[in-house]
N, C-alpha and C positions, 0 to 999 in steps of 0.2 A: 607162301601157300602153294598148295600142287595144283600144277595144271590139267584137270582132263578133258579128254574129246573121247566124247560116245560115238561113236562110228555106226549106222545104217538102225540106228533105234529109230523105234514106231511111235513116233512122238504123238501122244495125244493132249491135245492145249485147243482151247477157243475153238470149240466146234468140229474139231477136225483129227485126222488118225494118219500123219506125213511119214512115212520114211524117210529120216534124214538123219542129219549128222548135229552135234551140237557139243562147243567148245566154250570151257567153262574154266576164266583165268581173274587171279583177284578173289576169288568168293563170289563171283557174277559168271550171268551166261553172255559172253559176249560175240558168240557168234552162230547162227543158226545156219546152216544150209547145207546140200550136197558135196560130200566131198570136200569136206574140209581138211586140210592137208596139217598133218602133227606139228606144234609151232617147234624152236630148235632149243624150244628152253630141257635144260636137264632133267629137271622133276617134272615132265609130262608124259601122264598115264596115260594108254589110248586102251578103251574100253568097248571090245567087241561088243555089242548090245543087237545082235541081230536076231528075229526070233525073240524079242524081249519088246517092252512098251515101256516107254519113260514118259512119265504123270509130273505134274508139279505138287510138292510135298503135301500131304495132307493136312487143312489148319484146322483145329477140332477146335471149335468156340465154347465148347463147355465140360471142364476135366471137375474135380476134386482129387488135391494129391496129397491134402489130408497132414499138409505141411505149414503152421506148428501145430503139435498138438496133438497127433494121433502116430507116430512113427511106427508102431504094430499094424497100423493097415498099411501105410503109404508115405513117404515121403517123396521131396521134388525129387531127387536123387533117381529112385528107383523107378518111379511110377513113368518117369522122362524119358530113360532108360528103356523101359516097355514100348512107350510109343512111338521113339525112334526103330526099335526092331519092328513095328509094324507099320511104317512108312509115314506117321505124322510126324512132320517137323515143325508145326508149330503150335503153341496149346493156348487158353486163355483161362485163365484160373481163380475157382469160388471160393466165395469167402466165408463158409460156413466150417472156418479151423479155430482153432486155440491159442492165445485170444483170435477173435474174428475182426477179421480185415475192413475196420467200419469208421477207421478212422485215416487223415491221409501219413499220418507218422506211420501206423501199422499197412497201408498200402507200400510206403519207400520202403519198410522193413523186409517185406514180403521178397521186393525186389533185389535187396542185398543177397540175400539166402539164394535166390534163383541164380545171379551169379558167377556165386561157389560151387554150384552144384548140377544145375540142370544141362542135360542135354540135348535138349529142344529151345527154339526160341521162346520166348514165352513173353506174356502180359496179365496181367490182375482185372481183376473187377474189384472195385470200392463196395462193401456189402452197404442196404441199404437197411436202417431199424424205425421204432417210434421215435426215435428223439437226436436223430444226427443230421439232421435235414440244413444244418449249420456247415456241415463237413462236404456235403454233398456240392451245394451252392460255392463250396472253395473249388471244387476239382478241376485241375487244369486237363481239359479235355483230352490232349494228347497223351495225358499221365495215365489213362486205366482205360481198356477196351471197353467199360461200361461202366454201369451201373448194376447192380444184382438185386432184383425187388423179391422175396418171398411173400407173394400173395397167399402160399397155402404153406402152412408147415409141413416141415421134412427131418432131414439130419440136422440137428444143432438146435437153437432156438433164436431165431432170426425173424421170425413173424411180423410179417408189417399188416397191421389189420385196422390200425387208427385210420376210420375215411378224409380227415382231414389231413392227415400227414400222407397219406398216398395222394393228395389231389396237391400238394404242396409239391411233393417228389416229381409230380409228373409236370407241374408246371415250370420247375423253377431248373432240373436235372440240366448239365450243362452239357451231356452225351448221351449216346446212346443206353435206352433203357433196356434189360434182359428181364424177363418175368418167370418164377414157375407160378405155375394158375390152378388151383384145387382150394375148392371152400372149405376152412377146417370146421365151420361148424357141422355144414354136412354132413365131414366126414366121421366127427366123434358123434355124430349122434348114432351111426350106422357102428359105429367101434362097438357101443351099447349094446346096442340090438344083438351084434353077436357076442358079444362078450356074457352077455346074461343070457344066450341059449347054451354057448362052447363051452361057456371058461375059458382058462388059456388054450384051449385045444380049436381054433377056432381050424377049419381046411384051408389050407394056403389057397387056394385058387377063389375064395372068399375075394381076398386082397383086391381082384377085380369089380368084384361090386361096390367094397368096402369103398376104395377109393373112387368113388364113381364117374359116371360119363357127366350125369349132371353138376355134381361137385367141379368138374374140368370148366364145363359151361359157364357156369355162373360166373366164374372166377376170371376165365378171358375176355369174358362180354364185357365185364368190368374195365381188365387192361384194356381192350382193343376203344370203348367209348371215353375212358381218359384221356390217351394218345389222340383220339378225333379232338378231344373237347381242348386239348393244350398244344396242338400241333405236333408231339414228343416224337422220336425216332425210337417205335418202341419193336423187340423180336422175342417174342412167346416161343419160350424154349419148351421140348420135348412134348410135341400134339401126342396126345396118346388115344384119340376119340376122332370118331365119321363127322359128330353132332358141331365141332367145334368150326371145322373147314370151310364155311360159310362165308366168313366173318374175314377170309384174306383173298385178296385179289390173285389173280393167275399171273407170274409173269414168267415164260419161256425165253427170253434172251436178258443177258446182262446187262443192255442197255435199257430193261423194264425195270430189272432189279431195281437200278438206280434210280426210280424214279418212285419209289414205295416207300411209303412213310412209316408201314406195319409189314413187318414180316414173320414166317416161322420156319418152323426146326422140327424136326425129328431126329429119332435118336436109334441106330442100329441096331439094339435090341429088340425094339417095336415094332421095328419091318421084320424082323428075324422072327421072332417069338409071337405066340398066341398062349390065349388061358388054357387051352390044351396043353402046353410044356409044363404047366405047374405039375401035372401026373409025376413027371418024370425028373423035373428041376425042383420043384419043394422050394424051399424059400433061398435057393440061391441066384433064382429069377424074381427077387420080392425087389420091387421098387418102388420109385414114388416121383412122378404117377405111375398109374400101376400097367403092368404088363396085359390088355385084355381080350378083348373076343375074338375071332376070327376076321367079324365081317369090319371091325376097322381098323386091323391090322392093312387087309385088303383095299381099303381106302384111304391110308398113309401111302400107302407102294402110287395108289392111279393117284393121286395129292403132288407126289416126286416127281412124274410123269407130266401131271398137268402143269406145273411150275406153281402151283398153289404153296406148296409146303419149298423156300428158297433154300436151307440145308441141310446136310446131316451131318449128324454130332455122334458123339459120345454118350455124355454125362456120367463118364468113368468117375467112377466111386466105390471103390476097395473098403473091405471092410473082413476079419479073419475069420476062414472058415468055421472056427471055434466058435464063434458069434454067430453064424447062418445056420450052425445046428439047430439054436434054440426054437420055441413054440412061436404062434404065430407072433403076438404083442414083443415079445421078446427081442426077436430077431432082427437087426436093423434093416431098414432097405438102402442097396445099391449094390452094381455089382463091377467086378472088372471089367474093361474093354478095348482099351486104348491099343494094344497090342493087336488086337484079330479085325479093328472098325475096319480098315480097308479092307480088307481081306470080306467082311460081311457086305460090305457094298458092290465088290465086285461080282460075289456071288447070285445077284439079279444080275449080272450082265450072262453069266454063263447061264441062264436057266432062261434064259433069252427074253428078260423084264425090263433092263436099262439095257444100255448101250453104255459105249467106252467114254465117251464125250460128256452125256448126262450122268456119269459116277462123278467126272473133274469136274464138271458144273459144281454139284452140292457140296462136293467135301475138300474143293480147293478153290475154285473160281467164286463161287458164291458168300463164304465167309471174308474173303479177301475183300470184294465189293462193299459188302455190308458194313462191316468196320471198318472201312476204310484202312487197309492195313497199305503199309507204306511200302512197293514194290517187291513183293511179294504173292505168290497166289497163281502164277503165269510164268510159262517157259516164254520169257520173253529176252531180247537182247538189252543189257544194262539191269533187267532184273535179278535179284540176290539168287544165285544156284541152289534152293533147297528141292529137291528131285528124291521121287522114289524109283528105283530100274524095277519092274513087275514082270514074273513067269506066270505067263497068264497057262500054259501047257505045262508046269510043276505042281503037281497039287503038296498041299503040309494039313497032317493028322497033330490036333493039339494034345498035348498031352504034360504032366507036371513037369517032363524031364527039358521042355523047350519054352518055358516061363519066363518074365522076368519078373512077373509083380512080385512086391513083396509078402503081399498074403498069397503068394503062391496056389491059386484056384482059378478056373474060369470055367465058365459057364458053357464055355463050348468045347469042353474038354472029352475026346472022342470023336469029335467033329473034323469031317478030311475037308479042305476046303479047295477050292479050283484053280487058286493060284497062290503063289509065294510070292514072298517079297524077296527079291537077288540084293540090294542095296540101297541102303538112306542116304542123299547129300542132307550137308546141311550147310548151307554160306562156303557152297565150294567146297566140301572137306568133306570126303569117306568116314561118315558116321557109324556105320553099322553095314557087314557084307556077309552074307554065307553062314546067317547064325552069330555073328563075331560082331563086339562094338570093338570102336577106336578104345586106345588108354588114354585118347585126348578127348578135349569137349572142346564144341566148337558155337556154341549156343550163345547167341546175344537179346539184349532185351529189345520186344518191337520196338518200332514206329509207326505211327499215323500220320495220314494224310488228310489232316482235318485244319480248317480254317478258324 
């Protein structure tokens, strides 16, 4: 394996933004400090990093990469690919494919495929439905980052809406539980409503009401009072609503982290995006939940800030452009991301909203904590080398010809953003530098740190 030493990088990890040096041999960082002198091995790289920040990799706890099943939007392959060139190195992945990941033979199967292929570490979620609550109670905790509950329907059809089989799930789950939360009856009854004024021609920026704040409400109040009533380790992914923020404690240091039995997530489009871009995005900003008004767009960002809201995610989900042409009904929701997330979180640091420290909290420190991912998450000595190098003074203009997805679109296409990514480690190995992947992959499956 090659050995590198980053020389006078601005390392930012646990709090802090050091100038320093850091020597990276074996696939680990094994040594942190000033002036670290190049070891006399033959394959070691010394890599100027001055004028650059090096981040611990990005862990995105909620992709879809749309692998078996859909290979016209996404496969591991590609979509891994994407998220290596935009500094995540390690992903956890839903189970809303073809067949769906709801059983533990189709979890190890997942895993084989990953691999062959992938170029990010990666881990599965066990999907959860009405009637596997058999399969769930087998799961060996350290085998799946989670559990994946659909409380509101989405892509696929995965719907858990039996009240006894969610109170079953939440009692008996042998791991951490992940929820999306929206009431689908709410929501079809509002489908109605406009659907018998529109027709299919309903205004995309509709999508905001349609999916509502209240529908969001009802549907977390539900997970967050289960979780109390059965002890569960439960994380309400992707807050998309002001109304919802109540219902989770603040915690500003990672020693709070650890000590929260409920946590949540936001998703970089939501702090990015308001129902104002529907004007100009149409249904390529159509998601679920949905993208919505200004003012809790605004109170996801101060949620970051206060430690109310513990990460930010993704919840990449490709889908081909040919498909986001259609009418409202028509059109699936979800969009790309996994490439430009970092890149969108740093962008509150430059518009002077986060800071450098609070971007690695949420989108490396914080998911590591939460899942218990096993040494990983921290530029630490003995921990695994996945590192992103950041040109925080290089700005990158997105555009089709610097893509990797395979539905080849993004949402922020035209968008210059305020910094680049210079290079991905991943387990010690030059992943991705200057635009360029490796012809190797260097991607192994997690571990956890769970008892």
């Amino acid at each position: 394996m090659t050995t590198l030493l980053f020389k006078n990088a601005s390392v930012v990890n646990e709090g802090q933004v050091v100038e320093t040096d850091v020597l990276v041999e074996n696939g680990r960082i094994s040594q942190i400090a000033r002036d670290i002198s190049a070891p006399a091995a033959a394959d070691c790289r010394v890599i100027d990093a001055s004028g650059k920040h090096l981040l611990p990799g990005m862990i995105d706890d909620q992709v879809h990469f749309r692998e078996p099943g859909f290979p016209k939007k996404g496969t591991i392959a590609t979509e891994s690919k994407a998220a290596v060139a935009g500094g995540i190195t390690t992903y956890m992945e839903m189970p809303n494919v073809n067949p769906p990941t709801t059983t533990l033979d189709a979890l190890e199967e997942k895993y084989q495929r990953a691999s062959q292929s992938s170029h990010a570490n990666y881990a599965f979620y066990l999907g959860a439905t009405n009637d596997n609550i058999d399969e769930i109670r087998r799961l060996d905790p350290n085998s799946a980052c989670g559990v994946k509950v659909f409380m509101g329907a989405s892509t696929g059809n995965m719907l858990v809406n039996d009240p006894d089989t969610l109170d079953a799930i939440f009692a008996d789950c042998p791991t951490l539980i992940a929820t999306h939360c929206e009431d689908t009856p709410m929501i079809t009854e509002l489908e109605n409503i406009y659907r018998e004024k529109y027709g299919e021609d309903v205004p995309i920026d509709a999508h905001a009401h349609i999916r509502s704040k209240e529908a969001c409400l009802k549907s977390s109040q539900l997970a967050v009072n289960l979780a109390k009533k059965h002890g569960t380790r439960l994380h309400v992914l992707h807050l998309t609503t002001e109304d919802e923020l109540y219902q989770f404690e603040p915690a500003k240091t990672l020693e709070a982290l650890q000590q929260k039995q409920i946590t949540a997530e936001a998703c970089v489009h939501h702090l990015f995006f308001n129902r104002d871009d529907y004007a100009t995005k149409g249904t390529l900003i159509k998601c679920n939940p949905a993208v919505k008004e200004a003012h809790h767009q605004q109170a996801l960002i101060k949620a970051v800030k206060d430690g109310v809201i513990d990460v930010i995610a993704t919840d990449h989900a490709p889908h081909t452009f040919e498909e986001k042409q259609n009418s409202y009904f028509k059109a699936p929701a979800g969009l790309p991301l996994v490439q430009h997330a970092l890149q969108v979180a740093l962008e509150f640091y430059h518009r002077g909203i986060f800071d450098l420290p609070l971007v690695v909290q949420k989108v490396s420190h914080a998911p590591a904590v939460r899942y218990q991912v096993k040494e990983r998450g921290f530029i630490r000595e003995g921990y695994w080398a996945d590192l992103v190098l950041v040109d925080l003074n290089q700005t990158q203009t997105v555009d089709k010809d610097n893509l990797f997805y395979q539905c080849q679109w993004s949402p922020f296409e035209g968008h210059t953003f305020g910094s680049s990514i210079d290079m991905t480690i991943v387990n010690g190995q030059v992943a991705f530098e200057h635009g360029q992947h490796s012809d190797e992959r260097y991607a192994t499956r997690l571990e956890f740190d769970r008892s």
